[in-house]
C-alpha positions as a LaTeX table, in Angstrom:
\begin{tabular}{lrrr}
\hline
Residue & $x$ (\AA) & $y$ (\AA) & $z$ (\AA) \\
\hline
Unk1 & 0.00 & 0.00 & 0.00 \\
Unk2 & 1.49 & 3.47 & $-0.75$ \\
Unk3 & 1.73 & 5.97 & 1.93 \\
Unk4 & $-0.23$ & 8.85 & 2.24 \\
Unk5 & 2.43 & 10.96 & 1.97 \\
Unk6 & 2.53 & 9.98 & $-1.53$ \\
Unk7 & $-0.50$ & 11.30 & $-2.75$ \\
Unk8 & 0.70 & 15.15 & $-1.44$ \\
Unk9 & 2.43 & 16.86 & $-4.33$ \\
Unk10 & 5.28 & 18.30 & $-2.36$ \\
Unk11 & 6.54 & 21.12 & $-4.56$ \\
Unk12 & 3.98 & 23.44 & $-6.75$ \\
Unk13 & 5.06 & 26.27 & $-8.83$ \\
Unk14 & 2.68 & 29.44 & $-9.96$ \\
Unk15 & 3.75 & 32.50 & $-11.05$ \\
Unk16 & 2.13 & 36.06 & $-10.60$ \\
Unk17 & 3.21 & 39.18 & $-12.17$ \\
Unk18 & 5.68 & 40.48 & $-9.25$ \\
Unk19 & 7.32 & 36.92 & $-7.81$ \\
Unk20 & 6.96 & 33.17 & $-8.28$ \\
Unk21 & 5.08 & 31.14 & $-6.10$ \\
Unk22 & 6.80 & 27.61 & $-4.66$ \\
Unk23 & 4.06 & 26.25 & $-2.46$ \\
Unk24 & 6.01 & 23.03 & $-0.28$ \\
Unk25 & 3.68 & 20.51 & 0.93 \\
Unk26 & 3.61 & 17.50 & 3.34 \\
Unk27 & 6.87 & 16.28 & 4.38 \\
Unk28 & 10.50 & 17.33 & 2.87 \\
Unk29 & 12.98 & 14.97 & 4.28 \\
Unk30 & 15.76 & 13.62 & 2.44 \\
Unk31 & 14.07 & 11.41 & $-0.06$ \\
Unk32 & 11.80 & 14.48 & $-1.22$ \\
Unk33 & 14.71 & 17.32 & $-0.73$ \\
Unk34 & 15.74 & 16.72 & $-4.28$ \\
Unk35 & 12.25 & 17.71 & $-5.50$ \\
Unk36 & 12.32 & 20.69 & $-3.70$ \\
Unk37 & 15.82 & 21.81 & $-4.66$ \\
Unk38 & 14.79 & 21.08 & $-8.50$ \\
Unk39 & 11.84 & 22.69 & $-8.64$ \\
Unk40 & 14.00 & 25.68 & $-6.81$ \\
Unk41 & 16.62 & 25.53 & $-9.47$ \\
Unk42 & 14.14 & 25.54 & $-12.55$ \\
Unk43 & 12.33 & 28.45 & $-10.79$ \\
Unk44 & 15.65 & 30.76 & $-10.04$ \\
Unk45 & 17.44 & 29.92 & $-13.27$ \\
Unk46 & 14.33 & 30.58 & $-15.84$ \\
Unk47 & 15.20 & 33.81 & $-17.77$ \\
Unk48 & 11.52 & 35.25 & $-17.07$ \\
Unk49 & 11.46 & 34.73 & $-13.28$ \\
Unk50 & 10.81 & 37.47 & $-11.22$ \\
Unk51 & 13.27 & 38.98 & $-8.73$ \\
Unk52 & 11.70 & 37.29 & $-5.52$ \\
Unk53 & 10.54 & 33.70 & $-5.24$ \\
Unk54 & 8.55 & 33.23 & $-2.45$ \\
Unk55 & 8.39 & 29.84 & $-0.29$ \\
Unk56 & 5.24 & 29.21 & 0.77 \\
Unk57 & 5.72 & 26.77 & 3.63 \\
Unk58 & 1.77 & 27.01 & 4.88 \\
Unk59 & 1.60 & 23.11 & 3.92 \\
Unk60 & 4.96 & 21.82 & 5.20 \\
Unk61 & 4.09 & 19.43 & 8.10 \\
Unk62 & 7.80 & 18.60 & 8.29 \\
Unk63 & 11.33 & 19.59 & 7.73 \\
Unk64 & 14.74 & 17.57 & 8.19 \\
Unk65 & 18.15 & 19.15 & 7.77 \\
Unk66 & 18.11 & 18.04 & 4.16 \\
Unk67 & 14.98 & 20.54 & 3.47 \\
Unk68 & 16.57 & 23.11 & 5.06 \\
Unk69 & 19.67 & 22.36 & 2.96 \\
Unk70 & 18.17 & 22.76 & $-0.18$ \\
Unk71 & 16.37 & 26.22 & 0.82 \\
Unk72 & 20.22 & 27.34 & 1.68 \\
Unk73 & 21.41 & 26.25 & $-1.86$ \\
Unk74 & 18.39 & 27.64 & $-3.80$ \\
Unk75 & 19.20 & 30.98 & $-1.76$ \\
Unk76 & 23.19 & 30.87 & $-3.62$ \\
Unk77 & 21.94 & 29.98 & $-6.78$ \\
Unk78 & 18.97 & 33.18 & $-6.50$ \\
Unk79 & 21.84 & 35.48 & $-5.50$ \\
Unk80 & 24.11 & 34.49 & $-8.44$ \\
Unk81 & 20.72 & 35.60 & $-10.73$ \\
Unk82 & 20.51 & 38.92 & $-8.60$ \\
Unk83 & 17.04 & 36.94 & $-7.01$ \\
Unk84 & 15.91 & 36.38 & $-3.56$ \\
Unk85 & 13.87 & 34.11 & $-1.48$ \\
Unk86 & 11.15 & 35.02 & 0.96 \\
Unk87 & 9.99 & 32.28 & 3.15 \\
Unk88 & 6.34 & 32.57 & 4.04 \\
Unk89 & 4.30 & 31.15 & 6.80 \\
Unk90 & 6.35 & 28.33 & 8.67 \\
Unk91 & 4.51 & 26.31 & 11.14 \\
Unk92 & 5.73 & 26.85 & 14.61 \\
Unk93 & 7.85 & 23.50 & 14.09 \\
Unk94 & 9.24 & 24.69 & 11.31 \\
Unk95 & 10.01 & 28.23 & 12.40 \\
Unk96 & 11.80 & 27.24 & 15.31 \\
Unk97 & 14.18 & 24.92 & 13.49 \\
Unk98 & 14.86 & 28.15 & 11.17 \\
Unk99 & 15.99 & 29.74 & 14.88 \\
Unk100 & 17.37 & 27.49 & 16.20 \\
Unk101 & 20.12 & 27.02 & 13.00 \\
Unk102 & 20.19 & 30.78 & 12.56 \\
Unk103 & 18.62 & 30.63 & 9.05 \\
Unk104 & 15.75 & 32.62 & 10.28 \\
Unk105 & 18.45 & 35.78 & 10.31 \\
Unk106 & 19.71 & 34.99 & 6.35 \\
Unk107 & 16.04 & 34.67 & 4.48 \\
Unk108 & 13.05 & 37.14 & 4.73 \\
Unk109 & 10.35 & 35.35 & 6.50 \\
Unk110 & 6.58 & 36.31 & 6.08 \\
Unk111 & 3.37 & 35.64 & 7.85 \\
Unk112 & 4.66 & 34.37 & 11.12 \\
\hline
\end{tabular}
């Protein structure tokens, strides 16, 4: 039987005319990291993309250090295309691990 989880797309893109939209769902751990650092990549590195790329982390139920990870290496690659990242909304659980490594002082974070 597959697991829940499964069924919960974990990375969806949109785009509106000021900033794209990354809306991370479920859980990111480190067999769904690499779906959220793609989907990062193909965001920053799109000629057309706007200057900020927000995170929206409303859905994220959980976040290992390999989520976190790949938020730190989309935020190099958006500063090498003169972008930047806004995280928005992290649950409590999520929030505090973003204090407790610091990474809450390095990213703009919305809606908390």
């Amino acid at each position: 039987m597959k697991d829940p989880q499964d069924r919960v797309p974990p990375v969806r893109v949109t785009d509106e005319p000021q900033r794209a939209i990354v809306r991370v769902g479920g859980e990111i751990d480190i067999d769904r990291a690499p779906l959220l650092q793609e989907a990062l990549h193909t965001v920053i590195t799109r000629p057309e993309c706007p200057d900020e790329i927000v995170v929206d982390l409303t859905g994220l139920t959980f976040r290992d250090s390999s989520g976190l990870n790949a938020l730190l290496h989309a935020r190099l690659t958006a500063a090498e295309y003169g972008r930047y990242i806004t995280l928005h909304a992290p649950t409590p659980q999520v929030l505090r691990l973003l204090e407790i490594t610091g990474v809450d002082s390095i990213f703009h974070v919305t809606g908390t």
